[in-house]
N, CA and C of each residue as an Amber inpcrd file, in Angstrom:
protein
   351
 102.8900000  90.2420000 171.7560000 102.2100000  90.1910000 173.0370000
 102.2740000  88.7560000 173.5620000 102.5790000  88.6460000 174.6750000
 102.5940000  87.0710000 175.7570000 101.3810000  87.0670000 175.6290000
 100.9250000  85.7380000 175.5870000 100.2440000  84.5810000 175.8900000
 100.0270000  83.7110000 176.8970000  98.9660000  84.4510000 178.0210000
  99.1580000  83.0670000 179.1410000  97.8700000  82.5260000 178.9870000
  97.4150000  80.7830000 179.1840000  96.2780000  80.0340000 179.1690000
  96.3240000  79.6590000 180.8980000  95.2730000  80.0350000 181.3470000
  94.6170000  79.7820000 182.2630000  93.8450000  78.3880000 182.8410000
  94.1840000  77.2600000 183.0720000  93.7260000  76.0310000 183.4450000
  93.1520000  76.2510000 184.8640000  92.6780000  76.4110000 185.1960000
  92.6800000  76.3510000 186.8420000  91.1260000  76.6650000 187.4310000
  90.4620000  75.3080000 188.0730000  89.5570000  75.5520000 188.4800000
  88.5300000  76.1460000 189.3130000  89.3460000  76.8030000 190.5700000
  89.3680000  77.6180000 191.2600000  88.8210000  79.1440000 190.6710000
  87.4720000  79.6050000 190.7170000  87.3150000  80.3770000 189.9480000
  87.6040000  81.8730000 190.3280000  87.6880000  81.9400000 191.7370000
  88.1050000  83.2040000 192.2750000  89.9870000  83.1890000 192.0490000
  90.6880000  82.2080000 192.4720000  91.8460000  82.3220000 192.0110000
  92.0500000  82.9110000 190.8900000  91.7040000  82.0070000 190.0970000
  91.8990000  82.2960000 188.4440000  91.7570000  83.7930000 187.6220000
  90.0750000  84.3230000 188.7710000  89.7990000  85.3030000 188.0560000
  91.0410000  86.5350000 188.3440000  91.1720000  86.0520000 190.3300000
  91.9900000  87.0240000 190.9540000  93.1410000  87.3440000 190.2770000
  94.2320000  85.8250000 189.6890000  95.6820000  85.3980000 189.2360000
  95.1480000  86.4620000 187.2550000  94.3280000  86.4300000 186.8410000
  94.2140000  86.8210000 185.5610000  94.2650000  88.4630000 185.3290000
  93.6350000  89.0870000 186.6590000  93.7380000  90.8870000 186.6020000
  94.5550000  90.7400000 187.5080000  95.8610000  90.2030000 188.3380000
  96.8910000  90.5420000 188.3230000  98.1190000  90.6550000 187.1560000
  97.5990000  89.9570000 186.0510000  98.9970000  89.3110000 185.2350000
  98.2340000  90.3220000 184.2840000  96.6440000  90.9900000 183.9790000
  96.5950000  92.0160000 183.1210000  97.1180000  93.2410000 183.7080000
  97.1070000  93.3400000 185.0220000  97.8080000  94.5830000 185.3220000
  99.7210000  95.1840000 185.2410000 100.0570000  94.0260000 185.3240000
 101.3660000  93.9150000 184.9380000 102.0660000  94.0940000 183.8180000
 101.6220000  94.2470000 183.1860000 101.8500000  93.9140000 181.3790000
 101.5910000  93.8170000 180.1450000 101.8920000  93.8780000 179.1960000
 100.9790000  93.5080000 177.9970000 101.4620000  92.1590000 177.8410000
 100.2060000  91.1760000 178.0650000 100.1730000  90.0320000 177.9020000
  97.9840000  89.9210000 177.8910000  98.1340000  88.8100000 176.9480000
  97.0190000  88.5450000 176.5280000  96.5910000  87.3040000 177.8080000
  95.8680000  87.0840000 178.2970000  95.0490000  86.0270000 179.5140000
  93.9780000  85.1340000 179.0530000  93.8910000  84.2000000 179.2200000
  92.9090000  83.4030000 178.6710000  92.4820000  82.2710000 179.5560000
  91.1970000  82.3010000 179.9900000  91.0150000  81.2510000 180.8170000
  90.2290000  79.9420000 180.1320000  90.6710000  79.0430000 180.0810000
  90.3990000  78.1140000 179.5480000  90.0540000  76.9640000 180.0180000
  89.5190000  76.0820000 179.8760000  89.1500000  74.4170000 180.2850000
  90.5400000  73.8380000 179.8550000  90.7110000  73.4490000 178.6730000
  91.8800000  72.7670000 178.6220000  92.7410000  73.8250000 177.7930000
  94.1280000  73.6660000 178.0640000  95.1630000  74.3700000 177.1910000
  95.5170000  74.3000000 176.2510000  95.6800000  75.3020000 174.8850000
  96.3680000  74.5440000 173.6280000  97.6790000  74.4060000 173.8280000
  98.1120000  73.2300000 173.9750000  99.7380000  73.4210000 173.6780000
 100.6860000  74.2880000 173.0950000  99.7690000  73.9620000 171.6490000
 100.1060000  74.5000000 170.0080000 100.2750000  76.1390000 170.5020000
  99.6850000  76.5760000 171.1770000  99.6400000  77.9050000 171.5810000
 101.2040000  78.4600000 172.1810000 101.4250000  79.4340000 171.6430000
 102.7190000  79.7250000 171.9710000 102.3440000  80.8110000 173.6880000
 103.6470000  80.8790000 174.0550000 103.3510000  81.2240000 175.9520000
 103.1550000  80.1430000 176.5440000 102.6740000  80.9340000 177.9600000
 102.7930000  80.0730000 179.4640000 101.1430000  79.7770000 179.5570000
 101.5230000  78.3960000 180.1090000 100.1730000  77.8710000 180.0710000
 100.4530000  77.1790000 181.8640000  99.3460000  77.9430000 182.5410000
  99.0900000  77.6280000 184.0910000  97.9490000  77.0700000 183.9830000
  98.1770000  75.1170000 185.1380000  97.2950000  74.5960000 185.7410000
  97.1250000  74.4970000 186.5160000  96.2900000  73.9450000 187.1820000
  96.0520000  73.2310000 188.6110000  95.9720000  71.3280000 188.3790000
  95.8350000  71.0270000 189.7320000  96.1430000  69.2430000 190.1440000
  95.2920000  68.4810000 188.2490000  94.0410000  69.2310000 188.7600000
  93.1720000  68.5430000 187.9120000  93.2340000  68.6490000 186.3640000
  93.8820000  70.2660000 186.0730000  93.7780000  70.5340000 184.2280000
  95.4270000  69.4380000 184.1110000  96.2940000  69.5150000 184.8820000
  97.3670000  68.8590000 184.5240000  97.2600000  67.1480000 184.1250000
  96.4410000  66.6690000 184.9900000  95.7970000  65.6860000 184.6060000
  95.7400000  65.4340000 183.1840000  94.8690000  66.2320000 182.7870000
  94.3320000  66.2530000 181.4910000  95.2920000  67.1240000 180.3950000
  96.1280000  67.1970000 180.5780000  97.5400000  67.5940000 179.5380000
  97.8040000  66.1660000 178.7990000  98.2590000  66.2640000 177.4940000
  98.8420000  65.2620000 176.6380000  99.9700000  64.6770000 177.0850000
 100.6910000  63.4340000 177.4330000 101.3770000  63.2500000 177.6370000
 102.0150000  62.3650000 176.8870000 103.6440000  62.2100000 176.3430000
 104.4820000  63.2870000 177.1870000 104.0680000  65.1610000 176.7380000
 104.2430000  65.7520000 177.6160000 103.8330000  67.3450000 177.8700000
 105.2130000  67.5190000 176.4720000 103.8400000  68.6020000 175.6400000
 104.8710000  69.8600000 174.9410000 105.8340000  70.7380000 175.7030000
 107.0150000  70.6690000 175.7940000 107.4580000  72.1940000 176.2620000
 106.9910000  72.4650000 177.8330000 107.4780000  71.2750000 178.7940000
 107.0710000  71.1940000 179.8880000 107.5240000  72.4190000 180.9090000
 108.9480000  73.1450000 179.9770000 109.2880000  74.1390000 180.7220000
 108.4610000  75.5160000 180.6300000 107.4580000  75.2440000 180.1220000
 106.5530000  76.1650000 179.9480000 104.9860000  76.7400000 180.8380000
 105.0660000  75.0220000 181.6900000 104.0550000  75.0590000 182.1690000
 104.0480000  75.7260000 183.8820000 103.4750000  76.5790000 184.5740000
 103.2540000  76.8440000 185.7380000 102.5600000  75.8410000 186.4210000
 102.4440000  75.0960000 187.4250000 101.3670000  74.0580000 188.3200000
 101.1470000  74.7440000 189.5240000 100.1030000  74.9590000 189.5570000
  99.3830000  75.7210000 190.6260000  98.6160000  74.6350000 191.6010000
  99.3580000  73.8930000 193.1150000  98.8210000  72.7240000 193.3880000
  98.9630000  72.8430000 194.9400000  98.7810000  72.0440000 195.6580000
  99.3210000  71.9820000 197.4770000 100.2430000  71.3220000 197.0820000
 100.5650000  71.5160000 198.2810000 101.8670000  70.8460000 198.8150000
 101.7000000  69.2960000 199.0070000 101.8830000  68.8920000 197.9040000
 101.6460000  67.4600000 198.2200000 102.6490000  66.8230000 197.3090000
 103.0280000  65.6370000 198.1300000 104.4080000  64.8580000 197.1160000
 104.1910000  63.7830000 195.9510000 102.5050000  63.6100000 196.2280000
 102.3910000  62.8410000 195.3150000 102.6020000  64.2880000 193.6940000
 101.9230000  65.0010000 193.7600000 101.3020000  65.9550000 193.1110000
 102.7450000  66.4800000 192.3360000 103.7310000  66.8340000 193.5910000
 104.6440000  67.6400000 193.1430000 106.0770000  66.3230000 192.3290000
 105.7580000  64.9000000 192.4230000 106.5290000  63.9280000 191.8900000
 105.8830000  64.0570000 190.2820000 104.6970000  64.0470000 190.4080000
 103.9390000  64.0100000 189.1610000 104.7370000  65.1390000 188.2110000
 104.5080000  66.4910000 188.4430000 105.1540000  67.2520000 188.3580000
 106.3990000  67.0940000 187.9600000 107.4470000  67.0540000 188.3880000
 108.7980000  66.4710000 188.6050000 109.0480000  66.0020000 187.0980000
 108.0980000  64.7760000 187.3430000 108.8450000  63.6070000 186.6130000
 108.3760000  63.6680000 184.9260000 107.2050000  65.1400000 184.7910000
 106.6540000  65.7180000 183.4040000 107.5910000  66.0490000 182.8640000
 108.5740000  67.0920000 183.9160000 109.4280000  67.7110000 182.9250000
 108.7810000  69.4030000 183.9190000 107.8280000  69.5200000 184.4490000
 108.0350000  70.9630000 184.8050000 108.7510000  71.5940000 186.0320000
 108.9170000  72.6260000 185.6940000 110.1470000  72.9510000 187.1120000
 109.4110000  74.0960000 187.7750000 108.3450000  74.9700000 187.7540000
 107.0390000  76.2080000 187.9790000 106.3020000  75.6790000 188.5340000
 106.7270000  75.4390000 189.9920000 105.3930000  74.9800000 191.0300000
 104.9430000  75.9070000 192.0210000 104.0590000  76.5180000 191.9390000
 103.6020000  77.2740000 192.9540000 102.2870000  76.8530000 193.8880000
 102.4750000  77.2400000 195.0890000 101.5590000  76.1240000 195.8850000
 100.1600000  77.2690000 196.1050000  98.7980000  76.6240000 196.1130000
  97.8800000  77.4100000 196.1290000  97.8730000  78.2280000 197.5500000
  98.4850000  78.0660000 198.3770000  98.3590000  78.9520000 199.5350000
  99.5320000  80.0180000 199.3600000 100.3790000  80.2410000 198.5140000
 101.2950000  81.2090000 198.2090000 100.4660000  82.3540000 197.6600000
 100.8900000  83.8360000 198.0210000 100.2140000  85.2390000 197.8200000
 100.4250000  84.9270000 195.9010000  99.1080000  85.1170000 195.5150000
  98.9460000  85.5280000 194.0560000  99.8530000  86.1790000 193.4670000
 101.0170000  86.7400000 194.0470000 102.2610000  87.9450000 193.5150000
 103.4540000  86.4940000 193.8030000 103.1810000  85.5250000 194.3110000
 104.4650000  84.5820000 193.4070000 103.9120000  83.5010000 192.5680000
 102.7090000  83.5540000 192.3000000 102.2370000  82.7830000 190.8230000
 102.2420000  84.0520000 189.8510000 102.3860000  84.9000000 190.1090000
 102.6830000  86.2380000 189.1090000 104.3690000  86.0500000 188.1960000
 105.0900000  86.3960000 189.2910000 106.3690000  85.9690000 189.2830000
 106.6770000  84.5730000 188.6790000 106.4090000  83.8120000 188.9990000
 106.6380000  82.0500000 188.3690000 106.0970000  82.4560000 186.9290000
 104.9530000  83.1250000 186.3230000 104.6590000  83.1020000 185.3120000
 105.5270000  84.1800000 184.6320000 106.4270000  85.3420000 184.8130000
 107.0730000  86.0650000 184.6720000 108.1170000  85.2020000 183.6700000
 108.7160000  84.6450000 185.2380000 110.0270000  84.0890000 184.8040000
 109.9780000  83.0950000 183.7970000 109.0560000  82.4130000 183.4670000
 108.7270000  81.4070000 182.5080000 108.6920000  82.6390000 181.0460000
 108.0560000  83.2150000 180.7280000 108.1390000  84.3590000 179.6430000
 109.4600000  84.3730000 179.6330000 110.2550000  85.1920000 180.6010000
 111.5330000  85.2500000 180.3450000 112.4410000  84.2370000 179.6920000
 112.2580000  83.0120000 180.5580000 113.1200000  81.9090000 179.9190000
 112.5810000  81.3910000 179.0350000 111.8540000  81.1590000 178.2720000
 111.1620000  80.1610000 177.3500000 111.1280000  81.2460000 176.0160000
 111.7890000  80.4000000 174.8580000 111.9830000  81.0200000 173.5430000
 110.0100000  81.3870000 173.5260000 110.2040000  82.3320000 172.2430000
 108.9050000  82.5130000 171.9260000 108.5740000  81.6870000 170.7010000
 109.5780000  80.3930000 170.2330000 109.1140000  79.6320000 169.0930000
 108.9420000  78.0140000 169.7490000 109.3000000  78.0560000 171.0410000
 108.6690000  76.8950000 171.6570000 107.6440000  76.1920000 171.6740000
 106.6770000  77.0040000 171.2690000 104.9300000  76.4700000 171.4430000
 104.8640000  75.7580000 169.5150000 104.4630000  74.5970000 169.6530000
 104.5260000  73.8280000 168.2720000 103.3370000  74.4130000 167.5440000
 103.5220000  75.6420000 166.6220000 102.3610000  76.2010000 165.3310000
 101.4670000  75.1150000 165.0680000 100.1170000  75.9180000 164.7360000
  99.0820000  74.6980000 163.6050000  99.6890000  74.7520000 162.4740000
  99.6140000  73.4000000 162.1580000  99.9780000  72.6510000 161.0140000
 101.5930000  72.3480000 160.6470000 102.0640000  72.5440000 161.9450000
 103.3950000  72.0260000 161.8400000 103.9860000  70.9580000 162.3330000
 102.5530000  70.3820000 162.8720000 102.8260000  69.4480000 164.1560000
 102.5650000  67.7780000 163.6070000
């Protein structure tokens, strides 16, 4: 079963973006304050949980950023390593999709196990 972690402060988003991605699939949802890396799956933030990511980012191709349109925001972005930007005024069905395609592309041994790290 997928694994997505939920960063995102926006609580109607989050709740909205979380029973879309349970309706879609078997994938497990988790809304969280901060993300485990270590956690294998897609881990979606916003401006502020990205902030607070370890840097340099685990497995940056893993991460969704859920942010405006802004260049400071989306350089930040950029220059992590993630390529899954979806802007908060986009319909909840293409942060669905962005998190899709990330499952798809991203091995499922990407996420660094406890106690291997």
């Amino acid at each position: 079963m997928e694994t997505v972690q939920l960063a995102i402060h926006d609580a109607p988003y989050a709740l909205a973006l979380r029973d879309q991605l349970e309706r879609t699939g078997a994938r497990e949802v988790r809304c969280v304050e901060v993300p485990d890396p270590r956690r294998e799956g897609v881990i979606v933030v916003d401006a502020g949980a990205l902030d607070r990511l370890p840097v340099p980012f685990l497995n940056p191709e893993r991460v969704v950023l859920i942010t405006r349109n802004d260049p400071q925001h989306l350089a930040q972005a950029w220059n992590a390593g993630i390529r899954s930007v979806v802007f908060n005024e986009d319909p909840l069905s293409t942060a669905v999709l962005a998190i899709m395609a990330v499952e798809l592309r991203v091995p499922k041994s990407s996420a660094i196990r406890e106690g291997s790290a």
